[in-house]
C-alpha positions as CSV (number, residue, x, y, z in Angstrom):
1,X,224.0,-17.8,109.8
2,X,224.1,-14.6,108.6
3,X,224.9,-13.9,104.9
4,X,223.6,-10.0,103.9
5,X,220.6,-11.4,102.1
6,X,218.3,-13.8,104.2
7,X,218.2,-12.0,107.6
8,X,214.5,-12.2,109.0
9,X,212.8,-10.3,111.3
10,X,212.4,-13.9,113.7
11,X,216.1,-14.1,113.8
12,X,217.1,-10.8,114.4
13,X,214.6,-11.2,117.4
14,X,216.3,-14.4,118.5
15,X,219.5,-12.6,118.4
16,X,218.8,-9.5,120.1
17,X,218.3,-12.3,123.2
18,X,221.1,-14.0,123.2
19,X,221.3,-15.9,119.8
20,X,225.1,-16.0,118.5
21,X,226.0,-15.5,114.9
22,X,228.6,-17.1,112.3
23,X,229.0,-15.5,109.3
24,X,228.7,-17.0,105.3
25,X,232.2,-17.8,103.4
26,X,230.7,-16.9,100.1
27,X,229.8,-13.4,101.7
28,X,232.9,-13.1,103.0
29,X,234.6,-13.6,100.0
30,X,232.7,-10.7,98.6
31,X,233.7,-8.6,101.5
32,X,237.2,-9.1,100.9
33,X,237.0,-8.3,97.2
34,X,235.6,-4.6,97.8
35,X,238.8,-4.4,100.4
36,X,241.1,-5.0,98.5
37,X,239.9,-2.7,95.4
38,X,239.6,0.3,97.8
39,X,243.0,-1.1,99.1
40,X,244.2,-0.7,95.0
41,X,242.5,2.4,94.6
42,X,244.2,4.1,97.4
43,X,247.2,3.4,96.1
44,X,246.6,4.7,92.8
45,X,245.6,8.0,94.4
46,X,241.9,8.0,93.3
47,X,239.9,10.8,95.1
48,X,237.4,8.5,97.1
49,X,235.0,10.2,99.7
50,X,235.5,8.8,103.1
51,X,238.4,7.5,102.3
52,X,241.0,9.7,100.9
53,X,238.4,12.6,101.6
54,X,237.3,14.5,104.9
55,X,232.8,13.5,105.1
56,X,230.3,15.6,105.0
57,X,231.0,19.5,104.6
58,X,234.5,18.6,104.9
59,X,234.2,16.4,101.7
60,X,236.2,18.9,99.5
61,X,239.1,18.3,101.6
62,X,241.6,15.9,100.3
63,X,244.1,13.7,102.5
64,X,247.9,14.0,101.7
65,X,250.5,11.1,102.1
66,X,251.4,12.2,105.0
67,X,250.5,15.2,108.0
68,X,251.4,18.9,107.2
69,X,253.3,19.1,110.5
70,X,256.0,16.4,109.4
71,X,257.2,18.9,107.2
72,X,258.0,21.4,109.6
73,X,262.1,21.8,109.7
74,X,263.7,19.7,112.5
75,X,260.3,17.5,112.6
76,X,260.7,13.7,112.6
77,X,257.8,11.8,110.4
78,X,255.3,10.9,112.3
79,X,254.2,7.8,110.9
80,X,250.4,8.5,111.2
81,X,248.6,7.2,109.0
82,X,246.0,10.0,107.5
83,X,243.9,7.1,106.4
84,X,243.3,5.3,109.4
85,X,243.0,8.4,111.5
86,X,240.5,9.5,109.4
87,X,238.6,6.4,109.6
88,X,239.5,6.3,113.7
89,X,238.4,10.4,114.5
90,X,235.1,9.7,112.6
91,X,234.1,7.0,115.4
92,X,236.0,8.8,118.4
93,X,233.9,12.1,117.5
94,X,231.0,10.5,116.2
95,X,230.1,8.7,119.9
96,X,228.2,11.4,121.3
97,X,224.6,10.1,122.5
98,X,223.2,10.5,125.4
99,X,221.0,9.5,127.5
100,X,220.0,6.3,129.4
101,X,222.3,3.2,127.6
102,X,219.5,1.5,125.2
103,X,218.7,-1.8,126.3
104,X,220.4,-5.0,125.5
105,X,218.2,-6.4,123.1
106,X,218.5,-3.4,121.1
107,X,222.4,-3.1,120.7
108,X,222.5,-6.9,120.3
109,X,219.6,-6.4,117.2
110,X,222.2,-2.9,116.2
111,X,225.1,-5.1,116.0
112,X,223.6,-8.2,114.3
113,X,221.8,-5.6,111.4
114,X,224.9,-4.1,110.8
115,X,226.8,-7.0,110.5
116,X,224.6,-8.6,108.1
117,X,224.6,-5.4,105.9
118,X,228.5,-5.4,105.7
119,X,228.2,-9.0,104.5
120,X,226.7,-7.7,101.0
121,X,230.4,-6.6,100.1
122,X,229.6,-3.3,99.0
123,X,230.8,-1.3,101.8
124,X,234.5,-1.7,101.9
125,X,235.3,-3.3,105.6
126,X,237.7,-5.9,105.8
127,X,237.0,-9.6,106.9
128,X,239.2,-9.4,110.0
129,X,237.2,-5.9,111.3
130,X,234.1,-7.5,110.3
131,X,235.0,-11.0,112.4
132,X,235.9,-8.8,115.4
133,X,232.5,-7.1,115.5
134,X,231.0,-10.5,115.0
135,X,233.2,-11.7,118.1
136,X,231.8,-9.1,120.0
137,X,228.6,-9.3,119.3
138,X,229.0,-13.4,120.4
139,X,230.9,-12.8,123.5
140,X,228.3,-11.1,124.8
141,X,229.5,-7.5,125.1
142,X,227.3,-4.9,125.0
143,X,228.7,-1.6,124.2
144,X,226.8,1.3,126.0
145,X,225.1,3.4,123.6
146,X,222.9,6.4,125.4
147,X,219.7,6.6,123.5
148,X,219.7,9.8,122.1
149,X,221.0,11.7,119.0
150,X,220.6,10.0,115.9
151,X,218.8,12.0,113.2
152,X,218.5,9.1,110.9
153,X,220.3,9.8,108.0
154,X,223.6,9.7,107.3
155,X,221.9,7.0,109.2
156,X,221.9,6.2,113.0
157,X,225.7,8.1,113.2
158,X,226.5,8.3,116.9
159,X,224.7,5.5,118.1
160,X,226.1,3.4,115.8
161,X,229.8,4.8,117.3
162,X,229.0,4.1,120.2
163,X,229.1,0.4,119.2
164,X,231.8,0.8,117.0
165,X,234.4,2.4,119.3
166,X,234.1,-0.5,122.1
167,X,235.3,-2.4,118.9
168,X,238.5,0.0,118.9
169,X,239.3,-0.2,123.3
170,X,237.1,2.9,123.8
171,X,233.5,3.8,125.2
172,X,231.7,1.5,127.7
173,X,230.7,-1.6,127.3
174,X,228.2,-4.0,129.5
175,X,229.5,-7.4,130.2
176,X,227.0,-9.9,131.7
177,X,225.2,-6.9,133.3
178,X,228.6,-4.8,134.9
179,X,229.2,-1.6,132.9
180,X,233.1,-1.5,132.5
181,X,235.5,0.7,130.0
182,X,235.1,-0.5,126.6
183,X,238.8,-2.2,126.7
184,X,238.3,-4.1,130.0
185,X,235.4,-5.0,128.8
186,X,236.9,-6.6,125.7
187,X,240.0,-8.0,127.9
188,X,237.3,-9.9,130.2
189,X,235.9,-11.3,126.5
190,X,239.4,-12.3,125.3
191,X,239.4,-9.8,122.5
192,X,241.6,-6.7,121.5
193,X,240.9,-3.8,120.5
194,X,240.7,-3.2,116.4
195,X,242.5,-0.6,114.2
196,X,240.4,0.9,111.1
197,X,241.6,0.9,107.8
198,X,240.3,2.1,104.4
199,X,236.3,3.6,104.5
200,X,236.2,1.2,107.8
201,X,234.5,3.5,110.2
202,X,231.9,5.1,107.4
203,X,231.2,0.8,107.1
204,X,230.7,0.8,110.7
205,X,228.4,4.1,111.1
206,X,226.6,4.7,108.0
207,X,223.5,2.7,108.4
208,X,219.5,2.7,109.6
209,X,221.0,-0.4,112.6
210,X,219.3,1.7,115.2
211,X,216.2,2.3,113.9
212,X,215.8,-0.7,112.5
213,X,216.8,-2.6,115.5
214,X,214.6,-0.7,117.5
215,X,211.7,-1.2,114.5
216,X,211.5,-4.9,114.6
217,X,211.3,-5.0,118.2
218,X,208.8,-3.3,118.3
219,X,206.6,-4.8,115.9
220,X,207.3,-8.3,117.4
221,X,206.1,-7.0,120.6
222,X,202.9,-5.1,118.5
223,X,201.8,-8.2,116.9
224,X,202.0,-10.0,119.8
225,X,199.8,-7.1,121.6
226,X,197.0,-7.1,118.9
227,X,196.4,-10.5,119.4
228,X,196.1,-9.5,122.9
229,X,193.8,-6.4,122.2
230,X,191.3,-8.7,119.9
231,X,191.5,-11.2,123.4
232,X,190.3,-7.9,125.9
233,X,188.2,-7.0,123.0
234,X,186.6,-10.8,123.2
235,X,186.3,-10.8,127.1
236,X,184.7,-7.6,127.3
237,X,182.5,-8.8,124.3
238,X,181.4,-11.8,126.4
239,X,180.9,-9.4,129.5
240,X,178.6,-7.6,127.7
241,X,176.6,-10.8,126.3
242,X,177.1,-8.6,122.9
243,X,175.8,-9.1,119.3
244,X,177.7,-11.7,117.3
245,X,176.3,-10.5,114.1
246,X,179.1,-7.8,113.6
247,X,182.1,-10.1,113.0
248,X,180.5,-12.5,110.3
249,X,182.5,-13.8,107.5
250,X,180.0,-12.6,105.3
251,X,180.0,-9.4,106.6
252,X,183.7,-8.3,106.2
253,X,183.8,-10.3,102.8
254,X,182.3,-7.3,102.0
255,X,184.9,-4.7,102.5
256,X,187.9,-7.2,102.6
257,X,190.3,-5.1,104.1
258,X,193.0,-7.9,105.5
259,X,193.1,-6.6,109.0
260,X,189.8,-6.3,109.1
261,X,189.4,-9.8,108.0
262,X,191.5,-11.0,110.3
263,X,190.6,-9.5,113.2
264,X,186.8,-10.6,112.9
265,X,188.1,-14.1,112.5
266,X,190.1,-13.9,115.6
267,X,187.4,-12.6,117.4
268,X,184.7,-15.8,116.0
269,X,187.5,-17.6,117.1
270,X,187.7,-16.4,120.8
271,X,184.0,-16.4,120.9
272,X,183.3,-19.7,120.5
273,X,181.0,-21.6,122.3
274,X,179.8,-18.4,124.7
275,X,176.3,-19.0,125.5
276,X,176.5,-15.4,126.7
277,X,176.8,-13.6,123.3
278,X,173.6,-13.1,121.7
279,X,172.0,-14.1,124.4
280,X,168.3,-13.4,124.1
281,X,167.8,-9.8,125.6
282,X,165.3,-10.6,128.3
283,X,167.2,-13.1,130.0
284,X,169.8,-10.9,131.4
285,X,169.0,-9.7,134.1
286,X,170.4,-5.9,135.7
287,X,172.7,-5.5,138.9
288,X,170.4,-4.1,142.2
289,X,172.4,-3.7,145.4
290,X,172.2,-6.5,147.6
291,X,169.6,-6.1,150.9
292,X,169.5,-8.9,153.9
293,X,165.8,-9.9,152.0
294,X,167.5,-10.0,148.6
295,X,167.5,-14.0,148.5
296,X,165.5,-17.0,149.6
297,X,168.2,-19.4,150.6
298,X,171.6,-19.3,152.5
299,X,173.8,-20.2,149.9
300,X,171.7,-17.1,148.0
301,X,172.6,-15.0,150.8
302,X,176.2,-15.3,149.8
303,X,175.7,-13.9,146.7
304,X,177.6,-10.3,146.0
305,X,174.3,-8.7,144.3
306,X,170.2,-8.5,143.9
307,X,168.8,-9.0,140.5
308,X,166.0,-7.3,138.7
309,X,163.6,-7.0,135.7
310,X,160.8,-4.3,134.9
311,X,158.2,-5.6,133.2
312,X,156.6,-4.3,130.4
313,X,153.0,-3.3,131.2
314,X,150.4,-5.0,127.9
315,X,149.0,-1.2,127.6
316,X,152.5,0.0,126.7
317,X,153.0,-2.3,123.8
318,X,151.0,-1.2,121.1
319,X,152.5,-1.3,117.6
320,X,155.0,-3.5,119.3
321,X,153.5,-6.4,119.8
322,X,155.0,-8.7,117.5
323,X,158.5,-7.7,119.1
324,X,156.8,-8.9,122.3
325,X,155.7,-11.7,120.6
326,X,159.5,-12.9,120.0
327,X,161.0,-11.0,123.0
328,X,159.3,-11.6,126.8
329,X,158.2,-8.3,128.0
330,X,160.4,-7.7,130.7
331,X,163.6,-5.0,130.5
332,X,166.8,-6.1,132.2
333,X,170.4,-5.2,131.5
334,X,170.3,-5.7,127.9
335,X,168.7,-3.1,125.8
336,X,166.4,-4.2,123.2
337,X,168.4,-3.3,120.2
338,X,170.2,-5.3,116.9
339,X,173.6,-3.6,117.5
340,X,176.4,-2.7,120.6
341,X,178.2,0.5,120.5
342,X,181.2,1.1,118.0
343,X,183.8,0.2,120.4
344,X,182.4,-3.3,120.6
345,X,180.7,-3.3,117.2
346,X,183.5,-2.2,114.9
347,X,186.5,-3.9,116.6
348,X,187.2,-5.6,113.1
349,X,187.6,-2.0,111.1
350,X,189.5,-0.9,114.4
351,X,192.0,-3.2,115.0
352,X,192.0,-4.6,111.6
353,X,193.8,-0.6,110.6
354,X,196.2,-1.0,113.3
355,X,197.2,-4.4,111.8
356,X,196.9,-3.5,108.1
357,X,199.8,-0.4,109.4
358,X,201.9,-3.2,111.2
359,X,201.9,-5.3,107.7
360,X,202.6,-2.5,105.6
361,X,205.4,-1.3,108.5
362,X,206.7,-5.1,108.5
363,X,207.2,-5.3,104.8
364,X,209.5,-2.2,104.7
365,X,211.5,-3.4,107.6
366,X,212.2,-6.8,105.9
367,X,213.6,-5.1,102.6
368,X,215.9,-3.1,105.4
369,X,216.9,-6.1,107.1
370,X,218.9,-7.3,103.9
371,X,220.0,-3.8,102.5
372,X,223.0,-1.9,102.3
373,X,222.7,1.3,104.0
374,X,226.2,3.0,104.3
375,X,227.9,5.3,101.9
376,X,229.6,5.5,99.2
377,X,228.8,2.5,97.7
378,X,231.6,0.1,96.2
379,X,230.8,-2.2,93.0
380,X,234.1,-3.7,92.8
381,X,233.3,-5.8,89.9
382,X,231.3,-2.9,87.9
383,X,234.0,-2.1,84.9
384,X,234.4,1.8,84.6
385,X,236.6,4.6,83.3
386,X,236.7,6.4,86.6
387,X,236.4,5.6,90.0
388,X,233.3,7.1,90.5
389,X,231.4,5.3,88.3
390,X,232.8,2.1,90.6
391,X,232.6,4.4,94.6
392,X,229.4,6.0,94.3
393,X,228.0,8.4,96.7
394,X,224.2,7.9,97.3
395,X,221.8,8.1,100.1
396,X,221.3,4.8,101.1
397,X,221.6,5.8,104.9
398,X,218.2,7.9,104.8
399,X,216.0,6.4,106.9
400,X,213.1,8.1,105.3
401,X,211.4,4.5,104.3
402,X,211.7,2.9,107.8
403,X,210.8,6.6,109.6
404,X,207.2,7.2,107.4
405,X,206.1,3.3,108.2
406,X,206.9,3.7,111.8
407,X,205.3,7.3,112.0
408,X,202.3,5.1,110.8
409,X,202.4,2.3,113.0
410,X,203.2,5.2,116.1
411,X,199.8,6.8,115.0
412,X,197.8,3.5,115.2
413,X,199.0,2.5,118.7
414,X,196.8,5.4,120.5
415,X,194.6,4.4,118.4
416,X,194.3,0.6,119.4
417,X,194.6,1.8,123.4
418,X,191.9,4.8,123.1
419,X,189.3,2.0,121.9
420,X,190.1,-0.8,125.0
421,X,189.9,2.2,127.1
422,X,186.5,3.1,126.1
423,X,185.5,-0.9,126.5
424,X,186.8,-0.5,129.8
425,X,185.1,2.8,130.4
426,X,181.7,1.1,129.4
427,X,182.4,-1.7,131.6
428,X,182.6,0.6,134.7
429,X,179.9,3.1,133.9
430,X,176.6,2.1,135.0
431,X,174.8,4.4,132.3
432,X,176.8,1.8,129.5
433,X,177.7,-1.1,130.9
434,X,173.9,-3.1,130.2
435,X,173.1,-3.6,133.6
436,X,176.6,-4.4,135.4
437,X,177.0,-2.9,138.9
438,X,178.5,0.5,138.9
439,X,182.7,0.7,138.8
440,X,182.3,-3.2,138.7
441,X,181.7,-3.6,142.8
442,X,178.6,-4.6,144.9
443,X,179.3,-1.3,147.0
444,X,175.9,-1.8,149.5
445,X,177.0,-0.1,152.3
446,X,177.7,2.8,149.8
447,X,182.2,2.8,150.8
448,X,183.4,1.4,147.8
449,X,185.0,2.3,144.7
450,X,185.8,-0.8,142.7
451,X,187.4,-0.3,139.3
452,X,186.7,3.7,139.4
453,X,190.4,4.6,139.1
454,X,191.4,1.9,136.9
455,X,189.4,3.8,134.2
456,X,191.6,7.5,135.4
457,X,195.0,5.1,134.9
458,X,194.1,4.3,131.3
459,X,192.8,7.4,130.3
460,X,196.2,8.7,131.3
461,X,198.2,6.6,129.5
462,X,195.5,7.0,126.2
463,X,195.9,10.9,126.6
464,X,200.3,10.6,127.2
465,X,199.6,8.1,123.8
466,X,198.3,10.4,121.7
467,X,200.3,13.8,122.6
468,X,203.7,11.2,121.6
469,X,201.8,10.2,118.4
470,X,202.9,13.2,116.4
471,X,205.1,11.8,113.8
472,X,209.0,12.6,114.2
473,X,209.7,12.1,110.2
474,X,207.5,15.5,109.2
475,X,210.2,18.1,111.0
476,X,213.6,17.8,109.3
477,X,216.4,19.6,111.1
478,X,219.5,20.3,108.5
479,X,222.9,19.4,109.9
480,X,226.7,18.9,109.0
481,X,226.8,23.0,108.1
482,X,223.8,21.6,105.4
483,X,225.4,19.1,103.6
484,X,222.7,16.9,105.2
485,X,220.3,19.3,105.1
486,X,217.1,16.6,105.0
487,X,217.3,13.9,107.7
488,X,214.5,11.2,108.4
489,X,214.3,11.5,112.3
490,X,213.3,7.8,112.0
491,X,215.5,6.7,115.4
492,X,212.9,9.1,116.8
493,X,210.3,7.6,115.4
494,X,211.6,4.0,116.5
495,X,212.5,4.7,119.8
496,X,208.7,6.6,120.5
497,X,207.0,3.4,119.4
498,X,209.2,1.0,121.2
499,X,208.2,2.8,124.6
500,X,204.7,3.5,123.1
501,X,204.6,-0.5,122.3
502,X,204.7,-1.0,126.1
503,X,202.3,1.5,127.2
504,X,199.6,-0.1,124.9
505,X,200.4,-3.2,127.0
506,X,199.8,-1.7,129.8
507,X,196.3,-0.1,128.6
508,X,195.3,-3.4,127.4
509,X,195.9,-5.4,130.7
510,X,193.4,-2.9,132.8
511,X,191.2,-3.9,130.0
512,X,191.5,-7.8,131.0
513,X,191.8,-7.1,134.5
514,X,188.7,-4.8,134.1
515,X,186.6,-7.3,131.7
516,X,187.4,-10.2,133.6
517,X,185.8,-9.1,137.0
518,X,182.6,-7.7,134.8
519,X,182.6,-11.4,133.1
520,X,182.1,-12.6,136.7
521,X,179.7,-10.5,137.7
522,X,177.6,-11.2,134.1
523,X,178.2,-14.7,134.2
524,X,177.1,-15.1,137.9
525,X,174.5,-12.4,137.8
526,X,173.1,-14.7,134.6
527,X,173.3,-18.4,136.2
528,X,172.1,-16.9,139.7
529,X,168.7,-16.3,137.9
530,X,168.7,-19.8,136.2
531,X,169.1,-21.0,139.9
532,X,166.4,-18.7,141.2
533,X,164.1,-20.5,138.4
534,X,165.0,-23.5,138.9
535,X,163.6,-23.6,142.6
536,X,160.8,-21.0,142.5
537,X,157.7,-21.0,141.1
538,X,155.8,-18.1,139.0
539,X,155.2,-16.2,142.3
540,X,158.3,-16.5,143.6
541,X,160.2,-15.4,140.4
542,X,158.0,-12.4,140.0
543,X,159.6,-11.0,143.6
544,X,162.1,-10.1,141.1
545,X,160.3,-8.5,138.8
546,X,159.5,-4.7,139.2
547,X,156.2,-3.1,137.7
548,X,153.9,-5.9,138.7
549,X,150.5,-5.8,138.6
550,X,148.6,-5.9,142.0
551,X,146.5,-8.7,143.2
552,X,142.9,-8.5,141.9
553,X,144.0,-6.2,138.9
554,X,143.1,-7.1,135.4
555,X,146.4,-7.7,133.9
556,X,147.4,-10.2,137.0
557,X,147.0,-13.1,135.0
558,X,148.7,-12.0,132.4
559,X,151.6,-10.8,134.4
560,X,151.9,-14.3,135.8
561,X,151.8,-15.8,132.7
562,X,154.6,-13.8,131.0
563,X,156.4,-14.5,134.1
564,X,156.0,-18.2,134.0
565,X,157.3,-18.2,130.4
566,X,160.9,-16.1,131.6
567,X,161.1,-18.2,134.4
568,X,160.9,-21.8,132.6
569,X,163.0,-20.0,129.9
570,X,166.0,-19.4,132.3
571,X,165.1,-22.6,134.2
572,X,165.5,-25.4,130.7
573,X,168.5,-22.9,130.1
574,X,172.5,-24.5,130.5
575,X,175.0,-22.9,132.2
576,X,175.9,-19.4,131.1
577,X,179.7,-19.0,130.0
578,X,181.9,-17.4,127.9
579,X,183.6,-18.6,124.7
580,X,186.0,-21.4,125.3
581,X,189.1,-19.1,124.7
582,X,188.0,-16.3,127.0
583,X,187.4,-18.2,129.7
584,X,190.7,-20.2,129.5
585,X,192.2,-16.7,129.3
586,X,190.1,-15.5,132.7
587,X,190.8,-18.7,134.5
588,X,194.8,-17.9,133.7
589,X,194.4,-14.2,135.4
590,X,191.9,-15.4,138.3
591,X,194.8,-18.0,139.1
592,X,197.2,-15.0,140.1
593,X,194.2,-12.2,140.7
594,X,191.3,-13.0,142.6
595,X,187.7,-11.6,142.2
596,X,187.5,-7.9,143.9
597,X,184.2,-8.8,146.4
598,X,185.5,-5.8,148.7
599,X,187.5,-3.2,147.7
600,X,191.1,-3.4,148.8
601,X,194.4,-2.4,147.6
602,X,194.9,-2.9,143.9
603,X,198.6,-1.2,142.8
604,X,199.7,-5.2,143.3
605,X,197.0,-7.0,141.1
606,X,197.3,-4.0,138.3
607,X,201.2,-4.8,138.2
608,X,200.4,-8.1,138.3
609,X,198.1,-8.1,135.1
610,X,200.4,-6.0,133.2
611,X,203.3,-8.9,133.9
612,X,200.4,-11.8,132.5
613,X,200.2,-9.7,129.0
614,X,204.0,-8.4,128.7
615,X,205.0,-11.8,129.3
616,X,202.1,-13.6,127.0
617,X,200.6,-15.8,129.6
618,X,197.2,-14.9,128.7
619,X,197.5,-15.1,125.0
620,X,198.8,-18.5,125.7
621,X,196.0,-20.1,127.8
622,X,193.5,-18.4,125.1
623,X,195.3,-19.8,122.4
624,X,195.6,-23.9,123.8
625,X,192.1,-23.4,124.7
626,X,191.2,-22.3,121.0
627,X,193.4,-25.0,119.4
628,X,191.6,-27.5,121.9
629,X,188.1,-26.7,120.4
630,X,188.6,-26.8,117.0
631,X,188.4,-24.0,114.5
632,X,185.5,-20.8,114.4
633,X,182.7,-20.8,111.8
């Protein structure tokens, strides 16, 4: 129900796919009120602009009762009517976009926006055009409208003729997917064409419906994405066995941004019940290359890696030996240190930003939902000496609040995809990556590659990201012989950060994809030692140990000792998983993506990951799996 004041950003979503409309009788009763006092002016001759006056530069120019050439001698009237001509040519010449045709979803969004703005009653359209647009919109015609050549203000001009002249038999027009001529298309709907009266097509053009549209599609398909980042961010956290400490309530309590707050809640959340985070350092062991004397068993043997420790000789220790005291002496794929590195550690103040712009970019959008944007602006009611004190001209149809927000929100988005990329760059790089194999495969013949040009894929889409980032609202270009000589570029602005919306989905799912076969090789690389502890004793654990001690040397003993203590240490340990949310979320992508043993052809599984976030499966199996076990501390 659409009534000009309670439009939300949920339902404009839920009509942009298919939702139909109806439309409020007390709205409409206002809508017919400002009709019919344009309707009285007009015939009391009042000088209104845009509708007894040319727009824009032509704005001086005032319409007679009737065409100059009727008066030539010999000439029959016409019977034009300069009014609705007028009100017709502004949409005819208006329509000039080009460009692909923007997607459904959008038009649908363009035509249900303005709609709902035309319900206010302050723009002059009459209830019968305003029912014909709304029948359009609910028979499922889409009119084609190329995608570029709006400069936002006086608002989104052509596009929004493009909609408006299928309404009149013209343009194109999609009709359950066929692109037809904007009058069969309305024919095939059961609907005829419209004629435009009084300040009808200025109703129908003026307005911010493209870049609004285009706006709230685009942050329904962010939020939905940073949920997703803060799930890569978790899986790669667990991957890592990282450092919990980081995301404590405590911790952000003391620089409360809400974002930030957020975000570290989200990521307790994911996290848990890992018993790989903050995992004590020793017991993690690093990736060797598999040999044929790697393991002890045949089911060993079947194993995709070699583990290994270095032990830390007592000599070496001095000054250090109440560290050693707490944390066995042996060095595996965990450093020794209290903290990861910033793209793991500060994931809160990271993503927490990008949300704190989508809030502050959401709250502008929902005032637009609900405003009017054309021009001039009627106040029938208002009581006046003059008519312009009742028609006034203002610049509701800037697009200056809606193009600064989205410049913001189009600056965060490289900004969320240039910190998963550098999660997954850590994951792949042996130097960073805390004792994973390098590029993520056993490679022990030495003919592999792994996950090595995943890592080039993101960085290109990072780098193609950040040169789009530069924000379309900080370089005006005057038009309309500069009568408009300020515009907003804010369709710009909207149309960059839809597309750039589904590049970050993109960036994020190599993430997944990426942190999902490291979790594997953590996890497994983890338990496979617990195993190896399990059914060894001191001696045979310490075959994985390099650095030891020969026989007969002093510090055997010793040596033995320590390595008793690791190995019962793994051996009384559980199982080693991730959080309960990550590993719902791994178990969804393993279902459709196997484990990368060997390397083979991967254009297939990287589609294929990019289809589990664009369509939210992930997100989903995290999110029952994090409902199912109860809230985070």
């Amino acid at each position: 129900m659409l009534d000009g004041v309670s439009l939300t950003r949920a339902q404009l979503v839920q009509v942009a796919r298919g939702a139909p409309v109806t439309l409020d009788d007390g709205a409409l009763k206002a809508v017919a009120r400002a009709a019919e006092f344009l309707a009285e002016q007009v015939r009391r001759e009042e000088p209104i602009y845009g509708v007894s006056t040319g727009f824009g530069s032509n704005a001086d120019k005032l319409l007679g009762a009737h065409p100059l050439r009727d008066e030539l001698p010999g000439t029959l009237p016409s019977g034009r009517s300069l009014h609705a001509e007028l009100q017709q040519n502004l949409i005819l010449t208006h329509a000039v976009n080009v460009g692909e045709p923007m997607a459904a979803d959008v038009v649908r969004a363009m035509l249900c926006i303005r709609i709902n703005t035309l319900l206010r009653g302050h723009s002059g359209i009459r209830v019968e055009t305003l029912q014909a647009l709304t029948a359009l919109l609910n028979a499922g015609v889409v009119p084609v409208v190329p995608s570029l050549g709006s400069v936002g203000a006086s608002g989104d001009l052509s596009p929004l003729s493009h909609l408006a002249i299928v309404l009149l038999g013209g343009g194109e027009a999609f009709v359950q997917g066929e692109r037809l001529p904007g009058a069969e298309a309305l024919r095939r709907a059961g609907l005829a064409p419209a004629t435009l009266s009084y300040k009808e097509g200025l109703a129908l053009n003026n307005g911010t419906a493209q870049m609004l549209g285009m706006g709230v599609l685009a942050l329904e398909r962010l939020e939905r994405l940073l949920d997703t980042a803060d799930l890569a961010a978790a899986m790669t956290i667990d991957a890592f066995a990282g450092r919990l400490g980081a995301f404590a309530e405590e911790v952000h309590a003391l620089r409360p941004h809400p974002g930030q707050v957020e975000a570290a809640a989200r990521l307790r959340a994911l996290l848990a019940g890992s018993t790989l985070a903050d995992i004590p350092y020793h017991l993690v062991p690093r990736f060797r290359s598999w040999l044929p004397g790697s393991w002890d068993t045949a089911e060993a043997q079947q194993l995709r890696f070699d583990i290994g420790w270095d032990w830390v000789p007592a000599d070496q220790r001095h000054g250090r030996e109440k560290f050693y005291r707490r944390f066995k002496p042996f060095r595996g794929g965990k450093k020794h240190q209290p903290q990861d590195s910033y793209s793991l550690r500060c994931v809160p103040q990271v993503h927490g930003a990008v949300r704190d712009a989508l809030a502050q970019a959401q709250r502008v959008l929902d005032i637009e939902l609900n405003a009017v944007t054309d021009n001039p602006l009627v106040f029938p009611q208002k009581q006046a000496d003059h008519v312009e004190e009742q028609v006034i001209s203002a610049g509701h149809f800037h697009g200056m609040p809606l193009a600064l927000a989205l410049s913001y929100v189009k600056a965060a988005i490289p900004v969320l995809a240039a910190i998963s990329e550098r999660r997954l760059n850590k994951l792949v790089d042996p130097a960073t990556s805390d004792g994973l194999p390098a590029f993520l495969i056993g490679n022990e013949d030495g003919t592999e590659s792994g996950f090595m040009i995943v890592q080039y894929t993101a960085a290109a889409i990072v780098n193609d990201l950040a040169t789009r980032a530069h924000p379309a609202s900080v370089f005006s270009i005057p038009t309309s012989a500069n009568a408009e000589d300020h515009v907003s570029m804010g369709a710009n602005e909207a149309r960059h950060v839809l597309s750039m919306v589904e590049d970050l989905g993109r960036v994020l799912a190599l993430e997944l994809h990426t942190a999902a076969q490291a979790l594997d090789f953590r996890s497994d690389m983890i338990n496979a030692a617990r195993d190896l502890a399990r059914r060894s004793d001191a001696a045979g654990f310490a075959a994985k140990i390099q650095g030891a001690p020969a026989e007969g040397h002093r510090h055997r003993a010793v040596f033995l000792e320590e390595v008793e203590a690791l190995r019962a240490e793994l051996a009384d340990g559980g199982g080693y998983h991730p959080g309960a949310a990550v590993a719902a979320a791994h178990a969804a992508l393993r279902a459709r993506i196997p484990f990368l043993d060997r390397d083979r052809a991967l254009d297939g599984e990287v589609a294929e990951a990019v289809r589990l976030v664009a369509d939210g499966s992930l997100l989903a199996a995290a999110k029952r799996a994090e409902q199912g076990a109860g809230p985070a501390g």
